[in-house]
N, C-alpha and C positions, 0 to 999 in steps of 0.2 A: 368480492371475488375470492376463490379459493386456489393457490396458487405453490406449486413445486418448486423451492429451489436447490439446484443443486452447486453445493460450493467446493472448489479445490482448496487445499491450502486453507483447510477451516480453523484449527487452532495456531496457524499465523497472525502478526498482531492486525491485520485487514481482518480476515475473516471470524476468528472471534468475536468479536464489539459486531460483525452485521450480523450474528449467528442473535446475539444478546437482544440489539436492537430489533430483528424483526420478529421476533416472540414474543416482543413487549409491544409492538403496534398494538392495533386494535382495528384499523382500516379494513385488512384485509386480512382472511384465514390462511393461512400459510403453514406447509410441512417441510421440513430441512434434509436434505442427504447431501452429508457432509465429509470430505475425509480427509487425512493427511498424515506424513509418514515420520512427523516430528524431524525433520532435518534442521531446524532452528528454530522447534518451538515445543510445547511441552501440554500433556491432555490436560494440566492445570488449568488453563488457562479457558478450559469450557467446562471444569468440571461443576460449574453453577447450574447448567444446561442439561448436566447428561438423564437427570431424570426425568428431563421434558417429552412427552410424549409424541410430540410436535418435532424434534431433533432427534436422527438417525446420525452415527459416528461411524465409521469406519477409519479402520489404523491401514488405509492403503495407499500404493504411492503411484502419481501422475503417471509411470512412465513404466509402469507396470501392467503389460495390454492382459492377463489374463483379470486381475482386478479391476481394470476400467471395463471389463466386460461385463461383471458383474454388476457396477452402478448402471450400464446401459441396458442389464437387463432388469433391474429393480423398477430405473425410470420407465420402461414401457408395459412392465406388467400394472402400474397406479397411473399411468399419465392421463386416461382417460377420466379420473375422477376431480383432474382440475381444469379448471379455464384456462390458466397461463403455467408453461414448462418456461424457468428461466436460470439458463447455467451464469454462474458467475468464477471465473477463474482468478485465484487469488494467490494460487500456489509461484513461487517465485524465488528464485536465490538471490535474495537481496543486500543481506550483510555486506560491509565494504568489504571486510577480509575476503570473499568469496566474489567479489567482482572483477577479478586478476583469473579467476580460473575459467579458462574458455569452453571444453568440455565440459562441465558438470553446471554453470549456466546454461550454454546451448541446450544441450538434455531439457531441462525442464522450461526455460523462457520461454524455445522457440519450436520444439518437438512437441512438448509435454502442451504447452498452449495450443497449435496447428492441431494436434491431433482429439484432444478435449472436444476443442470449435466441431470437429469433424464430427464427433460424437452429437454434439448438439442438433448438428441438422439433420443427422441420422435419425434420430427418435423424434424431430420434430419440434423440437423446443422453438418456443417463441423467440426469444433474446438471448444475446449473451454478452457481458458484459464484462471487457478487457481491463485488467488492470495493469498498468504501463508504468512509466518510470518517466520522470524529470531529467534523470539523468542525461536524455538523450540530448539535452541543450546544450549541454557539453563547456564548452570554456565560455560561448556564449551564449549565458543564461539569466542575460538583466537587461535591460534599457534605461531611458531613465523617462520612457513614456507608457508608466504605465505598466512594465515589465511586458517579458516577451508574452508574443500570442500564438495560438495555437497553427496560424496562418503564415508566420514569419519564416524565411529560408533561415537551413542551421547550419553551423560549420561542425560537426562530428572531429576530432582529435582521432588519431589511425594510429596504427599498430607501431608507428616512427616513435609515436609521445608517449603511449602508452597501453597497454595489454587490457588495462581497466575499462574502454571503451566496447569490449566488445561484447559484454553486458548490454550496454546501450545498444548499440548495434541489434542483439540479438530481439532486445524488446522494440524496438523500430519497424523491423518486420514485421512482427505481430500484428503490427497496429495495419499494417497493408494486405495481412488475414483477413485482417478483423472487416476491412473495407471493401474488398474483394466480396465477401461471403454474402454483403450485403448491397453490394452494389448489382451481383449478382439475383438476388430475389430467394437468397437463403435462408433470410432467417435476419432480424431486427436486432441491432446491435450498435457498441460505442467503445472506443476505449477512451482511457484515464490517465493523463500523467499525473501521479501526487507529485507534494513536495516537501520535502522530509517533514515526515510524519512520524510526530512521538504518542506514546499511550503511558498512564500511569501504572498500565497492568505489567509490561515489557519485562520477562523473566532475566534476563540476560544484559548485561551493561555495555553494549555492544555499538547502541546509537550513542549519541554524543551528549544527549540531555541524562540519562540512566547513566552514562559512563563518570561524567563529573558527579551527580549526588552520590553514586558509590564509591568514587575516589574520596571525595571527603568524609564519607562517611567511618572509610575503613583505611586510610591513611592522610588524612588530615591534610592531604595537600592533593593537585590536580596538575599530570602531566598530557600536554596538547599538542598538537603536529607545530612543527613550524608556520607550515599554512595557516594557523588561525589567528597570528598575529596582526594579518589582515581580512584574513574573509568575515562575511556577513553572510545570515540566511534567515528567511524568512520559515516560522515552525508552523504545522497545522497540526492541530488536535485530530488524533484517530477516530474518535465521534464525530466531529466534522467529516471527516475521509470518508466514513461507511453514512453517514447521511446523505453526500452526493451520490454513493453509489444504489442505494435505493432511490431517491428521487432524479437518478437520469433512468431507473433502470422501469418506472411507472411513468413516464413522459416520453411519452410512443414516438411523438415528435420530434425528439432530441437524438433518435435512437436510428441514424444518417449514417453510420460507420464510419463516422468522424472522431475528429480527438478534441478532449476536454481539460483543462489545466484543472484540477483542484489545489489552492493556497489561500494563503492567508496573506496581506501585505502589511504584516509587522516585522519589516525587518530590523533585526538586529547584532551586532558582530560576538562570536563568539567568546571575546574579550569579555563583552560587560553583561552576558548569557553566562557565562559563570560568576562573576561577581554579583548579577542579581538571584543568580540559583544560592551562593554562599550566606549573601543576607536574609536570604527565605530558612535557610539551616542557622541564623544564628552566629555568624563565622565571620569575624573581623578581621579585616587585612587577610587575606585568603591566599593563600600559598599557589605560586600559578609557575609550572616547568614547564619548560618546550623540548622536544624531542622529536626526529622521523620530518620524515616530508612526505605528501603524499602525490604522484604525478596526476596530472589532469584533472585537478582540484580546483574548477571556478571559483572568483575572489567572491561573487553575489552568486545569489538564486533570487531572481526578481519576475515572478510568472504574472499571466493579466489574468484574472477570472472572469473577465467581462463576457465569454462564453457563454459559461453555465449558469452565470447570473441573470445573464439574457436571457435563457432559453429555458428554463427551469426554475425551481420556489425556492433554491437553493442558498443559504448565507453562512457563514461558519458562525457560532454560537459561543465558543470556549475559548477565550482572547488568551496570550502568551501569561499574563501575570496569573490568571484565575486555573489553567492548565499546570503552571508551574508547582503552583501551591498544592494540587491533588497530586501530583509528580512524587515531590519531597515529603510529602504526610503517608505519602502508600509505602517507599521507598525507604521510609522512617521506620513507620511501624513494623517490616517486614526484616531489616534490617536488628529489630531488639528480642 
């Protein structure tokens, strides 16, 4: 098949790695229109890509209607010459510092996404494929059966506990876009909650795995919320993350405008997540401070994938120890 995608939020750490992975298939012929306006991320991070003739860039932003005009008029002037148009929206203010601000999430989670989708069924696209957040499991986001399922009631933490929620909030709705559009007869779709998702590429030491190798690396010791004294969470590799969302986004079947957990169930607390990062750097007895609290910080993150395991050829491939070790060598070297 020859096949269109167009991705938000391309040099974000989602959209990158799918931009990488699906030029490297071989399945299917595939052309990229891609764009994003670097708000937390860097054209570094595709410039592998940018010679590809097969990947189009654009430096534009979600919520920028005269430049989403233009990728809607690109997409209908070639849509004709593939079998499958498939939007993938990846654009998202995810960083935790930036999940406290209510405007400038709302903008782009739940305007910037609603309006994309609109785009989609406008020109006719086939699918379009939500990327969601874990987050919305909120304080209750573990079981001890299996971790939660995509099926389970959730209890959502409100504006009482804390500001952070409404982030989640914001990507919650999306997902009743997302089912709407499709329960409707609009267009074939799904969304995604990941769960925290690291990459070894991550410009920025902002997640938690990149935030401790760059504390040790460049002050020899690692300060942590008080929260991590006790919490745990389970990490999924970013090649894992963009593998399920190509193989739900080729399994017509799966594509119910439903929602799909992707994780991994190695959980482990962020206590011995850096003492086993510290032994990967070499670092004995490892300097560990605690500082800050953060509100509405579940102790677990415990998701079921029994979903998309089910439903799709999908299994994560790059276990916590083999992920870590590409982490701290890329991290390393980038670092001397």
């Amino acid at each position: 098949m020859k096949i269109l995608y167009v991705i938000s939020g391309v040099t974000g750490m989602t959209g990158n790695e799918l931009v990488r992975q699906l030029l490297n298939q071989k399945e299917d012929s595939v052309e990229i229109i891609g764009f994003d306006n670097f708000f937390a991320s860097s054209i570094d991070t595709v410039k592998d890509c940018l010679d590809n003739k097969d990947f189009t860039f654009f430096e534009y932003d979600l919520n920028n209607k005269e430049q989403m005009e233009k990728i809607k008029y690109l997409v209908l002037k070639s849509k004709s010459e593939f079998d499958e148009v498939i939007y993938i929206n990846c654009a998202a203010v995810v960083h935790t510092e930036h999940f406290y601000k209510v405007y400038s999430t709302y903008e782009t989670n739940v305007v910037g996404m609603n309006d994309f989708l609109a785009q989609a069924i406008e020109v006719g696209a086939d699918k379009y494929i939500n990327c969601s957040t874990s987050e919305i499991y909120s304080m209750n986001s573990w079981n001890e059966d299996g971790g939660v399922k995509e099926s389970d009631f959730i209890t959502m933490a409100d504006a009482e506990h804390s500001q952070r929620t409404s982030y989640a909030t914001g990507k919650l709705l999306t997902e009743f876009f997302m089912k709407d559009a499709v329960d409707n007869g609009k267009i074939k779709g799904c969304s995604i909650r990941f769960a925290n998702v690291y990459s070894k590429d991550e410009k920025y030491p902002k997640h938690i795995i990149p935030h401790i190798i760059n504390s040790f690396m460049n002050y020899g010791e690692v300060t942590l919320l008080e929260n991590s004294k006790k919490n745990c969470r389970t990490f999924l590799n970013n090649y894992d993350s963009c593998s399920a969302v190509i193989e739900l986004a080729k399994t017509d079947s799966a594509l119910d405008g439903t929602i799909y957990n992707v994780a991994t169930d190695e959980e482990i607390s962020i206590i011995d997540l850096t003492k086993l990062i510290a032994e990967k750097m070499g670092i004995d007895n490892p300097v560990i401070k605690f500082e800050g609290y953060r509100e509405s910080d579940p102790e677990r993150r415990l998701l079921s994938t029994e979903k998309i395991r089910t439903r799709t050829n999908w299994n994560p491939i790059i276990n916590l120890d083999k992920g870590l070790d590409e982490c701290v060598e890329n991290y390393t070297n980038l670092g001397e």
